[in-house]
Each structure stands twice: as structure tokens, then as C-alpha cells.
PyMOL commands that place a pseudoatom at each C-alpha (Angstrom):
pseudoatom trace, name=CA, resn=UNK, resi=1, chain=A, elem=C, hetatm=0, pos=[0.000, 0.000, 0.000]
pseudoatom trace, name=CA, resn=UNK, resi=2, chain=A, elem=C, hetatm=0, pos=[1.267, 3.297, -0.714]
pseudoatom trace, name=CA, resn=UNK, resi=3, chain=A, elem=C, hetatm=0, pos=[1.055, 5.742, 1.921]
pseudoatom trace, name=CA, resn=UNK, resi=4, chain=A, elem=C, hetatm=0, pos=[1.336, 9.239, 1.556]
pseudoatom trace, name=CA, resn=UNK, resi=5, chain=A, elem=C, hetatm=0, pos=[4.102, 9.988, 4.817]
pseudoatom trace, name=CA, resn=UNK, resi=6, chain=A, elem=C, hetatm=0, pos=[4.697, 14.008, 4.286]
pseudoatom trace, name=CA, resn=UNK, resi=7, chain=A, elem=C, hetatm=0, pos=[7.048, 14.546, 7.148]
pseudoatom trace, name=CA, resn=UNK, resi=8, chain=A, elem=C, hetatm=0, pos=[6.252, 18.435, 9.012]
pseudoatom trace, name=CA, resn=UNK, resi=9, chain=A, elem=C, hetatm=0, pos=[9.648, 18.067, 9.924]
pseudoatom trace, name=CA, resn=UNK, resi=10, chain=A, elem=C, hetatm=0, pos=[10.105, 20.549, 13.301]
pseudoatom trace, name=CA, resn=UNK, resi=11, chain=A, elem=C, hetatm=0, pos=[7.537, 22.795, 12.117]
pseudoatom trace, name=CA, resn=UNK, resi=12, chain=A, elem=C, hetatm=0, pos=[4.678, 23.290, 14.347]
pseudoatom trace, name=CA, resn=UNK, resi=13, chain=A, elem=C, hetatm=0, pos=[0.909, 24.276, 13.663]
pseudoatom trace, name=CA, resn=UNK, resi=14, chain=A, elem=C, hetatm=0, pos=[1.631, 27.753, 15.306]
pseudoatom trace, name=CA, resn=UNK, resi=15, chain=A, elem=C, hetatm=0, pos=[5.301, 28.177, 13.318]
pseudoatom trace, name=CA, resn=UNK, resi=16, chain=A, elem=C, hetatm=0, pos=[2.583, 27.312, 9.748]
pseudoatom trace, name=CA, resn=UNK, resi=17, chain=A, elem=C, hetatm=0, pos=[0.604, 29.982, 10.543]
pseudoatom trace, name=CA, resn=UNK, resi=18, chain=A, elem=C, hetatm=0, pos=[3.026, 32.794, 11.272]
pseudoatom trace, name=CA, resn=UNK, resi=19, chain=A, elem=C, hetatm=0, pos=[5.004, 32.006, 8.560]
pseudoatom trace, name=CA, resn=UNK, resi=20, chain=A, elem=C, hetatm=0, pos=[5.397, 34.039, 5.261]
pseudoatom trace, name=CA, resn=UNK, resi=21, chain=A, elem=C, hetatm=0, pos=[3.426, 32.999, 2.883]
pseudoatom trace, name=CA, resn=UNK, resi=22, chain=A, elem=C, hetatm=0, pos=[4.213, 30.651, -0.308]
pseudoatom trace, name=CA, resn=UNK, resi=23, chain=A, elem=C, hetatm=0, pos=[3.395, 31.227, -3.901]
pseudoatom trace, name=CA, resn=UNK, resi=24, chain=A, elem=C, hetatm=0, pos=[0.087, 29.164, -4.213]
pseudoatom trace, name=CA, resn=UNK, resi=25, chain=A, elem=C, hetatm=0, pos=[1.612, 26.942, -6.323]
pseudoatom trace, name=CA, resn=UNK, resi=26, chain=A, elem=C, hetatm=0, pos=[3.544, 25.966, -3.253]
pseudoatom trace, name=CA, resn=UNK, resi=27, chain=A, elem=C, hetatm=0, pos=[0.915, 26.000, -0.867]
pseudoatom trace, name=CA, resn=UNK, resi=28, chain=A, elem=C, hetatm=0, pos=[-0.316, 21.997, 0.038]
pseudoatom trace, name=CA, resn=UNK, resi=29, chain=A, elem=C, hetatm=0, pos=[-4.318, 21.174, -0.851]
pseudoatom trace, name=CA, resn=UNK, resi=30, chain=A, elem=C, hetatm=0, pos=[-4.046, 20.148, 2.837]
pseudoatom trace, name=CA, resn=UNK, resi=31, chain=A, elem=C, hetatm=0, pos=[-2.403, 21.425, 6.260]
pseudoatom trace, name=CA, resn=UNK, resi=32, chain=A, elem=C, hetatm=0, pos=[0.011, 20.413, 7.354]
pseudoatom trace, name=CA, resn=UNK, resi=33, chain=A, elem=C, hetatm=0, pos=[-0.046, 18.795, 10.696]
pseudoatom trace, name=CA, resn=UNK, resi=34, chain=A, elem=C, hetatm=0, pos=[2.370, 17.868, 13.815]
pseudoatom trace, name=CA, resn=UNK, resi=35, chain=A, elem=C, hetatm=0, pos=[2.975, 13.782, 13.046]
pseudoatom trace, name=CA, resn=UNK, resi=36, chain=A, elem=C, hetatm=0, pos=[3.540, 14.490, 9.448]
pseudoatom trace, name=CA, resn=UNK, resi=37, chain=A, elem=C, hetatm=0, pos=[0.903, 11.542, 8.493]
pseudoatom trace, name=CA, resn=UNK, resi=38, chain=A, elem=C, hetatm=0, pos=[-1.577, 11.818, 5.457]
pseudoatom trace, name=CA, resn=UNK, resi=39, chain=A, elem=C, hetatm=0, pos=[-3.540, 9.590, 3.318]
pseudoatom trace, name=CA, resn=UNK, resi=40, chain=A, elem=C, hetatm=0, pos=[-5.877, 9.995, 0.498]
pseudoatom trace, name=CA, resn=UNK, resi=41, chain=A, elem=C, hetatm=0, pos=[-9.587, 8.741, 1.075]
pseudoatom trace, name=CA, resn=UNK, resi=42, chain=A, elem=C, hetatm=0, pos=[-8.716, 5.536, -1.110]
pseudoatom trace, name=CA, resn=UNK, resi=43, chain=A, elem=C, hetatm=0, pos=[-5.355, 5.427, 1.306]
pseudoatom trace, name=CA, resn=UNK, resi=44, chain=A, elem=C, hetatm=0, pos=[-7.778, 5.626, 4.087]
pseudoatom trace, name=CA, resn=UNK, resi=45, chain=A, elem=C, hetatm=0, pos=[-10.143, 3.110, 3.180]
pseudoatom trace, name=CA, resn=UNK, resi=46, chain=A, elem=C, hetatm=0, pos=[-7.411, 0.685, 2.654]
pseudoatom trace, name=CA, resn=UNK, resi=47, chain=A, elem=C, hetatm=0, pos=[-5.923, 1.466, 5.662]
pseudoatom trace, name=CA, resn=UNK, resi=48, chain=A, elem=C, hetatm=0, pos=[-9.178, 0.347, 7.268]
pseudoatom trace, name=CA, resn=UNK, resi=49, chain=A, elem=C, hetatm=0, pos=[-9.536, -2.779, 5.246]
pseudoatom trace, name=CA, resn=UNK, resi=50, chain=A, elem=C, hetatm=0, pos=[-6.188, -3.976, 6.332]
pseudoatom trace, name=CA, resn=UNK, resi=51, chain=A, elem=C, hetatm=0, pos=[-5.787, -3.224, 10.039]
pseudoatom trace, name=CA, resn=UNK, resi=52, chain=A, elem=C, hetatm=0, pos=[-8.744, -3.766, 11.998]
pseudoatom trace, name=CA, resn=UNK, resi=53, chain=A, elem=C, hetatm=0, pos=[-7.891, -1.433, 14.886]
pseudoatom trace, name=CA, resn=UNK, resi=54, chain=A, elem=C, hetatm=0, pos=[-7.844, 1.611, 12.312]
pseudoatom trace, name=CA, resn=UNK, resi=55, chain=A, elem=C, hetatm=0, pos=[-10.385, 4.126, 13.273]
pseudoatom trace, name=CA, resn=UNK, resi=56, chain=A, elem=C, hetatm=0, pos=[-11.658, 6.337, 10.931]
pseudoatom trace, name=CA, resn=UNK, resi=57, chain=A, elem=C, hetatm=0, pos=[-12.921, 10.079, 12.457]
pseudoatom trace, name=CA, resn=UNK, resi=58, chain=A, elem=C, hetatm=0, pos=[-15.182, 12.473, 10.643]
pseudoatom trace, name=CA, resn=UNK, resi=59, chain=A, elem=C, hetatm=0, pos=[-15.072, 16.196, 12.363]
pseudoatom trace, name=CA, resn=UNK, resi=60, chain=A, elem=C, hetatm=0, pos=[-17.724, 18.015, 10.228]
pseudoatom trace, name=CA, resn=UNK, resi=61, chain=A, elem=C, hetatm=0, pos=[-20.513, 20.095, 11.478]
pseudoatom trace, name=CA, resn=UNK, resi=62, chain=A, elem=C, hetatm=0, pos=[-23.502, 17.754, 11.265]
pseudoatom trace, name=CA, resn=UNK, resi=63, chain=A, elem=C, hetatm=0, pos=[-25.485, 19.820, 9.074]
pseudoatom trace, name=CA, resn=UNK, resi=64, chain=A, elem=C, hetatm=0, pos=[-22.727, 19.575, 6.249]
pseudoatom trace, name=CA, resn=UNK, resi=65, chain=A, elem=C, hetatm=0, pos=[-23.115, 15.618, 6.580]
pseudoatom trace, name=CA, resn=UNK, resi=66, chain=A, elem=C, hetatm=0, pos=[-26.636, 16.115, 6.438]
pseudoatom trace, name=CA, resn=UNK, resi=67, chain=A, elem=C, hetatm=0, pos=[-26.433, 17.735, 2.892]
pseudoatom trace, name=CA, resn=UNK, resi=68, chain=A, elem=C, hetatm=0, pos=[-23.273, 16.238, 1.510]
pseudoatom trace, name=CA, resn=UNK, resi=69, chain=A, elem=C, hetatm=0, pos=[-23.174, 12.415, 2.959]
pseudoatom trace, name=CA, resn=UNK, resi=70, chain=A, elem=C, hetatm=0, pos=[-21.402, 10.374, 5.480]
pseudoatom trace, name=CA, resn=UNK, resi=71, chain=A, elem=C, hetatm=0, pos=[-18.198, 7.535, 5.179]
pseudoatom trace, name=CA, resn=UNK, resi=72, chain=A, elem=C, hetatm=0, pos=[-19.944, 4.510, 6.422]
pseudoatom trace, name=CA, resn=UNK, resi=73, chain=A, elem=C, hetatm=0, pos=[-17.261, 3.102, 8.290]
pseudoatom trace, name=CA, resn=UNK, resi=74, chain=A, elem=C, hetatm=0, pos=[-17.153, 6.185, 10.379]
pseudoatom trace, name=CA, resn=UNK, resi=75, chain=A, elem=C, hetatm=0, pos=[-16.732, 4.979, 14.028]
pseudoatom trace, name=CA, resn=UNK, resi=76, chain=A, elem=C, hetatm=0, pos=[-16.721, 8.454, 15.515]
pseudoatom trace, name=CA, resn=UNK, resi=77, chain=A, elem=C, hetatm=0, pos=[-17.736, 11.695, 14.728]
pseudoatom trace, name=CA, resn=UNK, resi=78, chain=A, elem=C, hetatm=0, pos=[-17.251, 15.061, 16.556]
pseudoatom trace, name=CA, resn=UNK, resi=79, chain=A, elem=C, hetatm=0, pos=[-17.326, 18.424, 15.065]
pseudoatom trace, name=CA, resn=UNK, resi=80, chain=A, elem=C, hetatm=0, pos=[-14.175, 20.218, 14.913]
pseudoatom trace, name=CA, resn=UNK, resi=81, chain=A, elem=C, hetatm=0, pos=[-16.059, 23.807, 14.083]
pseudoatom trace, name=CA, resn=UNK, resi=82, chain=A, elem=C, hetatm=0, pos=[-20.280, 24.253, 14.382]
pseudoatom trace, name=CA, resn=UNK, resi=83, chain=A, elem=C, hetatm=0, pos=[-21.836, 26.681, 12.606]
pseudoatom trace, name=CA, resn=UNK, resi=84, chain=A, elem=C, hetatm=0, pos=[-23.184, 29.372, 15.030]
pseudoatom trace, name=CA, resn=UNK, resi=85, chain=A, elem=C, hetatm=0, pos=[-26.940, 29.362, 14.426]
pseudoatom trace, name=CA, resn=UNK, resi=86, chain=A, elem=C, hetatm=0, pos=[-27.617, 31.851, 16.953]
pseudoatom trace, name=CA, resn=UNK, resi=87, chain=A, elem=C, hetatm=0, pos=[-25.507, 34.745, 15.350]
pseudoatom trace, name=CA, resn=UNK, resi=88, chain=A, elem=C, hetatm=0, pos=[-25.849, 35.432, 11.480]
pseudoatom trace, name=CA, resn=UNK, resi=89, chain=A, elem=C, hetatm=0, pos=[-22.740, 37.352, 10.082]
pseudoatom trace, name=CA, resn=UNK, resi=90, chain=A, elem=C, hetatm=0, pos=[-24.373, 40.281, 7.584]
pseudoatom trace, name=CA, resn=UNK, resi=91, chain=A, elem=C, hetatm=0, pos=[-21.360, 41.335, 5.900]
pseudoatom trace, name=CA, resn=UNK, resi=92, chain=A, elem=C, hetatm=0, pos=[-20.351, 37.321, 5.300]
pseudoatom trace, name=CA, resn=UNK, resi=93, chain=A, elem=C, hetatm=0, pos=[-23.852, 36.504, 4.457]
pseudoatom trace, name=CA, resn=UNK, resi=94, chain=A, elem=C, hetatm=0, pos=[-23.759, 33.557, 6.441]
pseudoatom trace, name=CA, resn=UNK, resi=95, chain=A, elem=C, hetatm=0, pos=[-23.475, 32.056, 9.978]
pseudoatom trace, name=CA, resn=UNK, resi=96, chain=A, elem=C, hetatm=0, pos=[-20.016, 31.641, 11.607]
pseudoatom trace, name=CA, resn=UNK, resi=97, chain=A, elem=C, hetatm=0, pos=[-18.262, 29.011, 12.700]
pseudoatom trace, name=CA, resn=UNK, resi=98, chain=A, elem=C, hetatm=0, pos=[-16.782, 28.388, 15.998]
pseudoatom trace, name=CA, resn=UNK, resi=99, chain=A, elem=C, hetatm=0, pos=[-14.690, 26.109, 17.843]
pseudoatom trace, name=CA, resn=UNK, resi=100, chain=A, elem=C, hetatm=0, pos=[-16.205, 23.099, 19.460]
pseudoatom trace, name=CA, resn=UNK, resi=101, chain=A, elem=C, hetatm=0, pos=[-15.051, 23.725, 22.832]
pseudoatom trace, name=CA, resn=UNK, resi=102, chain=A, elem=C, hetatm=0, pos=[-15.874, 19.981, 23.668]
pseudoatom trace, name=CA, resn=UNK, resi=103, chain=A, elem=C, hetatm=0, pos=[-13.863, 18.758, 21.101]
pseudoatom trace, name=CA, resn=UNK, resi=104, chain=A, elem=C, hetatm=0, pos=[-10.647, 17.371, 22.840]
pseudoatom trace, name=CA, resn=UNK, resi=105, chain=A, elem=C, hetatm=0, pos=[-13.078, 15.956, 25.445]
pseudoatom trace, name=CA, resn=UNK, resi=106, chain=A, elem=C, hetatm=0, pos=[-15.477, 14.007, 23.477]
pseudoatom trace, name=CA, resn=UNK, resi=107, chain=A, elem=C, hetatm=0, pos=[-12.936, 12.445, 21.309]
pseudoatom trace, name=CA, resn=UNK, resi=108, chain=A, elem=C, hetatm=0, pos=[-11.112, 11.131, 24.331]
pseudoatom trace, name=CA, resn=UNK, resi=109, chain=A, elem=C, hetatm=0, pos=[-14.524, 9.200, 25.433]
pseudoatom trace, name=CA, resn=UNK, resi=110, chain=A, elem=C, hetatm=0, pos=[-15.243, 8.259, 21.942]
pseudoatom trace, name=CA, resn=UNK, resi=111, chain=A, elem=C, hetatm=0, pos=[-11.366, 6.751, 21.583]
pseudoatom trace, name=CA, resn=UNK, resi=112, chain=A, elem=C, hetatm=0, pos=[-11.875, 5.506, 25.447]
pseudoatom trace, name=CA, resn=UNK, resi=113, chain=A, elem=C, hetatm=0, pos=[-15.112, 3.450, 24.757]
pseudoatom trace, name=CA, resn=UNK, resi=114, chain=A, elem=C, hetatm=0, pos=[-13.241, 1.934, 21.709]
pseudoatom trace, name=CA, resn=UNK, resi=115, chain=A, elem=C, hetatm=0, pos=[-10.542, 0.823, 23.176]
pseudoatom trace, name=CA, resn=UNK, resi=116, chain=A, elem=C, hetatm=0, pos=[-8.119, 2.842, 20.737]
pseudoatom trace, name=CA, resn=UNK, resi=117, chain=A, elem=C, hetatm=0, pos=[-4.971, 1.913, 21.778]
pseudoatom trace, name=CA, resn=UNK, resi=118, chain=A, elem=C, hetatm=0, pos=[-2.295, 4.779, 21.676]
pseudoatom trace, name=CA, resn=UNK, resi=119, chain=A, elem=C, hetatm=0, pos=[-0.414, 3.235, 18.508]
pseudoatom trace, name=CA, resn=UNK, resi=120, chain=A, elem=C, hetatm=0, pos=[-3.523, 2.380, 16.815]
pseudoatom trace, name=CA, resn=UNK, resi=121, chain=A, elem=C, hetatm=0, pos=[-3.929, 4.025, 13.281]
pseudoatom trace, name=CA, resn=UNK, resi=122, chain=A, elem=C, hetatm=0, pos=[-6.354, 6.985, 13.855]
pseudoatom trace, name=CA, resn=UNK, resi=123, chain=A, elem=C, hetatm=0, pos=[-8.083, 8.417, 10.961]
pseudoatom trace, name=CA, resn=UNK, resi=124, chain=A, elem=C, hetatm=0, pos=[-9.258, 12.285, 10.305]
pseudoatom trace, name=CA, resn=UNK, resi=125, chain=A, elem=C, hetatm=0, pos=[-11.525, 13.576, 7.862]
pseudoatom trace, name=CA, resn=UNK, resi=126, chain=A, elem=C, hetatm=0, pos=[-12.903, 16.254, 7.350]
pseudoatom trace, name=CA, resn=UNK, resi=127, chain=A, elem=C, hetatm=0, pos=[-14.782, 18.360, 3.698]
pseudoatom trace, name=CA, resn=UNK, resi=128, chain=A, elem=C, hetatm=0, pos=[-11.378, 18.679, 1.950]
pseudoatom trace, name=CA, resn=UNK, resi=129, chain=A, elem=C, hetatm=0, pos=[-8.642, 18.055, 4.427]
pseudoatom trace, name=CA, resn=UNK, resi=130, chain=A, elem=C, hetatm=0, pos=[-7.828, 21.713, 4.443]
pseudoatom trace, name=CA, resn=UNK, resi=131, chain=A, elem=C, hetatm=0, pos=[-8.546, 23.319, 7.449]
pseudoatom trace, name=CA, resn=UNK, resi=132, chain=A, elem=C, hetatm=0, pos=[-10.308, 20.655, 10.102]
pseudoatom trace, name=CA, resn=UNK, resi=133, chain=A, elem=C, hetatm=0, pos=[-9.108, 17.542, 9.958]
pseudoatom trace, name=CA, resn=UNK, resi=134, chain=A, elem=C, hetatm=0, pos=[-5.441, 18.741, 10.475]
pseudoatom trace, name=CA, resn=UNK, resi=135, chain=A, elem=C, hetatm=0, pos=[-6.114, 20.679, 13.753]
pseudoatom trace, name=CA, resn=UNK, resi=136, chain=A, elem=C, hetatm=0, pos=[-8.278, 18.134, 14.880]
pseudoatom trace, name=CA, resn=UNK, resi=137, chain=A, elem=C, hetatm=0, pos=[-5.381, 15.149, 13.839]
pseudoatom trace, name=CA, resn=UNK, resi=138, chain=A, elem=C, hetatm=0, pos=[-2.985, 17.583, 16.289]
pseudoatom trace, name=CA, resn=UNK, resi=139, chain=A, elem=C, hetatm=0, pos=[-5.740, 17.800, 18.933]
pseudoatom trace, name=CA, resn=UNK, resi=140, chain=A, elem=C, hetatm=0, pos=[-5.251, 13.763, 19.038]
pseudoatom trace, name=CA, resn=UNK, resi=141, chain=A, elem=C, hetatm=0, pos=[-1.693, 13.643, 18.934]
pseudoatom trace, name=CA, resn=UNK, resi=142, chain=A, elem=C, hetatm=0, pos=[-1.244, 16.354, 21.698]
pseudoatom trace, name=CA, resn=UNK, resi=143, chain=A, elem=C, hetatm=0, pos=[-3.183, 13.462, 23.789]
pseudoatom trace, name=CA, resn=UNK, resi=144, chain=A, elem=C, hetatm=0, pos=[-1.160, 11.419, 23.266]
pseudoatom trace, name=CA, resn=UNK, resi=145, chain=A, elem=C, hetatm=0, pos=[-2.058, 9.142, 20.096]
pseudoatom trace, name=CA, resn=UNK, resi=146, chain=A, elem=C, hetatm=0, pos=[1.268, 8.248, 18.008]
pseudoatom trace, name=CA, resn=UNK, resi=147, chain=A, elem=C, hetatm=0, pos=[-0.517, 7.331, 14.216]
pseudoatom trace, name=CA, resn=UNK, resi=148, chain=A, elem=C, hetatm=0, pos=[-2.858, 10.252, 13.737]
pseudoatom trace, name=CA, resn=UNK, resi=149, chain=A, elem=C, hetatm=0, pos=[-3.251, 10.497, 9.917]
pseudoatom trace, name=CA, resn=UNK, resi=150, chain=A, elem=C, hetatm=0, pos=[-5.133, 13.280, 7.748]
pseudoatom trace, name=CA, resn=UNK, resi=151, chain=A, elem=C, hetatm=0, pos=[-7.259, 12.777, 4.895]
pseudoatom trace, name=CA, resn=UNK, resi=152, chain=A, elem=C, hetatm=0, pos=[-6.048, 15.045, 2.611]
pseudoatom trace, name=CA, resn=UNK, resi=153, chain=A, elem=C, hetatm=0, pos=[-8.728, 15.000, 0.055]
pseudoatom trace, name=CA, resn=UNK, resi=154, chain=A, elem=C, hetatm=0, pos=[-11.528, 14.801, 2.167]
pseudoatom trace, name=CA, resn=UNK, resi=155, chain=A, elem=C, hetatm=0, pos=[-15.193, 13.797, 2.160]
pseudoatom trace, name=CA, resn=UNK, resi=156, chain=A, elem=C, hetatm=0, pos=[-15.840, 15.254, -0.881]
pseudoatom trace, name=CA, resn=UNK, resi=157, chain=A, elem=C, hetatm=0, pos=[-12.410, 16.401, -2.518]
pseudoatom trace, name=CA, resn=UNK, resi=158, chain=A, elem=C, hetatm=0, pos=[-11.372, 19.139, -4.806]
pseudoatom trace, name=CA, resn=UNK, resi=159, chain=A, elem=C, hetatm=0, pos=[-13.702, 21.377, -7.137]
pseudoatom trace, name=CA, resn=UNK, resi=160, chain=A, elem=C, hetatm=0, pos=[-13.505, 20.979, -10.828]
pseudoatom trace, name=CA, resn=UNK, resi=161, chain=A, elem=C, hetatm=0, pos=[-11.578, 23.561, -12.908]
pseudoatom trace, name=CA, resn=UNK, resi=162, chain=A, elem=C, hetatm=0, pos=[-13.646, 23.577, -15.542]
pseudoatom trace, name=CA, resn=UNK, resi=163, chain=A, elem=C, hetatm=0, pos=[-17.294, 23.369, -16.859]
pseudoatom trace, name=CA, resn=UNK, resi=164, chain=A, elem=C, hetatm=0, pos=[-21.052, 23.926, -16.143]
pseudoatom trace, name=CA, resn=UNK, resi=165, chain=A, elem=C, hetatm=0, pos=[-19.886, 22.274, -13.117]
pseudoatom trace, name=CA, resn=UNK, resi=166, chain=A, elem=C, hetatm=0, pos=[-17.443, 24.503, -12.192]
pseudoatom trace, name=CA, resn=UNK, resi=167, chain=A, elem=C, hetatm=0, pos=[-16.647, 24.749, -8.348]
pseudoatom trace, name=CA, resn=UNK, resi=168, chain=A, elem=C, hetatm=0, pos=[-18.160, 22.105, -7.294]
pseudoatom trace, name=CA, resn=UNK, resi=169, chain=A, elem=C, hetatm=0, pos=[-16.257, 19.400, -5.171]
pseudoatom trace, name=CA, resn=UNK, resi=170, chain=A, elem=C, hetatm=0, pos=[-16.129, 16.266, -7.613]
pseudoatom trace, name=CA, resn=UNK, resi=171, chain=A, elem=C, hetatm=0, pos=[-13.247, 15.499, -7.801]
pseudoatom trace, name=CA, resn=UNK, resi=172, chain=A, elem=C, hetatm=0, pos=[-11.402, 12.411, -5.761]
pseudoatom trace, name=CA, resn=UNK, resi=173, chain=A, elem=C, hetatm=0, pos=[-12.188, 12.552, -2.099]
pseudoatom trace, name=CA, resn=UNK, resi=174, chain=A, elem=C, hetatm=0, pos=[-14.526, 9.777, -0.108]
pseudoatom trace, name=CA, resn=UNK, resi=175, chain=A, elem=C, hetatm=0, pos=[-17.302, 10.549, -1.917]
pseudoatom trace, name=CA, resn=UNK, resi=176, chain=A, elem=C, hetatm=0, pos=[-16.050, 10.849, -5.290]
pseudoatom trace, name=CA, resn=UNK, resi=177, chain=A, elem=C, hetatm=0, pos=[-13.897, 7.369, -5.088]
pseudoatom trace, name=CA, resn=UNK, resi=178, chain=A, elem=C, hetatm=0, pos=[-16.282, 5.070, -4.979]
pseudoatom trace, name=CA, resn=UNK, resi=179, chain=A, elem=C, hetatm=0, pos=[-15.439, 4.151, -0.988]
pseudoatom trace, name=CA, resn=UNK, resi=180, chain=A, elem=C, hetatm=0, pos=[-18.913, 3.672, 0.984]
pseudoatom trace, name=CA, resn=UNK, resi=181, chain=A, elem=C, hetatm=0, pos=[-20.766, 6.010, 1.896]
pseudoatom trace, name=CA, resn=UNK, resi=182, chain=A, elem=C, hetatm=0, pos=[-24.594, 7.321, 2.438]
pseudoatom trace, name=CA, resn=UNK, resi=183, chain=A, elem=C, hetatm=0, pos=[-26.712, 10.388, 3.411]
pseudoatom trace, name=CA, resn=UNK, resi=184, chain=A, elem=C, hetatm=0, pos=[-28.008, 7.691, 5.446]
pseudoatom trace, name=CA, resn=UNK, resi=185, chain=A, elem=C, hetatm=0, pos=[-26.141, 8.789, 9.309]
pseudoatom trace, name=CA, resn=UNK, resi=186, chain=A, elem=C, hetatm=0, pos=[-25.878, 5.921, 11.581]
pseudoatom trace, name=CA, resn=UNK, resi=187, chain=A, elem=C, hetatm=0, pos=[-27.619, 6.841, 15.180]
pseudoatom trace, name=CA, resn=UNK, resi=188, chain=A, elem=C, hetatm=0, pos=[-24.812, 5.025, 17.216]
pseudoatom trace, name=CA, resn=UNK, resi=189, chain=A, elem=C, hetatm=0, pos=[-21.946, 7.259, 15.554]
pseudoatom trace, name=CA, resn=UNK, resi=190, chain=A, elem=C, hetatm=0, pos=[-23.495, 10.261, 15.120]
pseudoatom trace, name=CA, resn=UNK, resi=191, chain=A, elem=C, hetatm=0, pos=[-22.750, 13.499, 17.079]
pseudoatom trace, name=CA, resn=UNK, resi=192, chain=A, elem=C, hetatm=0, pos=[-24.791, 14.781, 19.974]
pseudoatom trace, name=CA, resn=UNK, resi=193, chain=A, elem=C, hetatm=0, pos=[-23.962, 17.671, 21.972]
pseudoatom trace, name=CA, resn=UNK, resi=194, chain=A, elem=C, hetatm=0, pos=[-22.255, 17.643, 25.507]
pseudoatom trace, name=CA, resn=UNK, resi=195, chain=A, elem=C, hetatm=0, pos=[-24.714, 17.785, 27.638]
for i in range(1, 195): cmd.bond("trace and resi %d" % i, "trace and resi %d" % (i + 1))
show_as sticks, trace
zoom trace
């Protein structure tokens, strides 16, 4: 199997952000994150076929899955960002997102119930492994988890360059792989909040 390793090397999420930035040609599809560990969604869904113990996370706001699908072998799912229903941003023309301050916590009880052993493989995905699946894959680390990969395609991938079609995400990703997957959300995975 052909794993995509990117080592970070001794640069650290807060060293990404502050530094200058790169001509977007050099700029990654995804972040970068602490362990240095990315796979595709086909990578991922390997990586599941072949070891057992590999756990696959999905940190999107639920009403995103809602609209857009869900991996069916997702054993966990906790919202990195929510959309923040109660305050509508008139400039943005939409609602914003914030931080799910119960992130670190419920993931710990989710990984706790299942067992996840420290060096088990431990799977993050989020829409297009750009800007949630990375924090939330150095959330997991920081806690102590040693094979915390990133999806760097995503749930639903990149947007096509071209056509009547233009901008939408169809191209690679979970959904557009042919891995499983359903609008169909399983009750025993899906998020809830704390209470």
C-alpha cells in the first residue's frame, strides 16, 4: 500500500501559521499537521480494510453531513467547528463558525469506549482536508495518540476547474472514489452535543 508519509519536519501548527506565505503553487491542498501523516480517502479506506484497529474520524458540522453524505465506516464523529446558528454574520452573508469547545473531550470518550490503543492508526476527515481535519489530527496527537493520519482529500475532494460544473467538489475525495458512503447517518456514531 502506498502511503502518503509528508514529514512536518520541526515545524509546528503555530510556526505554519506565522510564517510568510508561499506562492500558491507551493501551498499543500491540505495542512500540514504535527505527526507528518496523510492519506488519500482511497489510502484511508485501505488502511481500514487492512488493520482492523484503524479508526476512521469524521469532524464536520452535522449539518454539512446532512447535505453532503457520510463515510460509512465512520466509528466516531465530533465536530471540529459548528456553525453558530444563533448569530448570522451580515457582511459574510452567512453564519459563523466556531470552535467546538468539547472537542478534545469528546474524542477522548469516543477513543476511550473503543478501546483505541495509543499506537492504533487513527483516521481524520474532514470536507477537503484543508482546514479541520489537520487541527483536529494535532488535537489527538497532543493526547497522546502516536498514528494520527489526515485525509487530505476529504469527504468530498477538490472542485472541478472547468465546466457547467465549475466549483463544485467532484473530484477524488470519499465521496467521489467510490469508498462507501450514504446520506443515510448511523444513530450510534453520530454526534450529539455535551450535555
Amino acid at each position: 500500500m502506498k502511503m502518503t508519509h509528508l514529514l512536518a519536519g520541526s515545524l509546528l501548527a503555530a510556526t505554519l501559521v506565522a510564517a510568510p506565505a508561499l506562492a500558491e503553487e507551493e501551498v499543500p491542498a491540505y495542512r500540514e499537521t504535527q505527526l507528518g501523516l496523510y492519506v488519500t480517502a482511497s489510502e484511508a479506506h485501505e488502511l481500514m480494510q487492512e488493520n482492523e484497529k484503524a479508526v476512521l474520524i469524521d469532524v464536520r458540522d452535522p449539518i454539512e453531513i446532512k447535505f453532503t453524505g457520510f463515510a460509512e465506516p465512520t466509528d466516531i464523529h465530533v465536530p471540529w467547528v459548528l456553525a453558530d446558528r444563533d448569530n448570522f454574520d451580515e457582511e459574510a452573508k452567512t453564519w459563523p463558525m466556531v470552535r467546538n469547545a468539547d472537542f478534545e473531550a469528546q474524542v477522548r470518550a469516543e477513543l476511550e469506549a473503543l478501546e483505541v490503543a495509543e499506537d492504533d492508526p487513527i483516521i481524520v476527515m474532514c470536507r477537503s482536508g484543508s482546514t479541520r481535519s489537520a487541527p483536529g489530527a494535532d488535537v489527538i496527537a497532543e493526547m497522546g495518540y502516536s498514528q494520527v493520519y489526515s485525509v487530505t482529500d476529504g469527504f468530498e475532494g477538490g472542485k472541478l476547474e472547468e465546466g457547467d460544473s465549475r466549483g463544485v467538489r467532484a473530484v477524488n475525495g470519499w465521496r467521489n472514489s467510490g469508498l462507501p458512503w450514504s446520506y443515510e447517518i448511523d444513530p450510534d456514531v453520530a454526534w450529539r452535543p455535551a450535555e
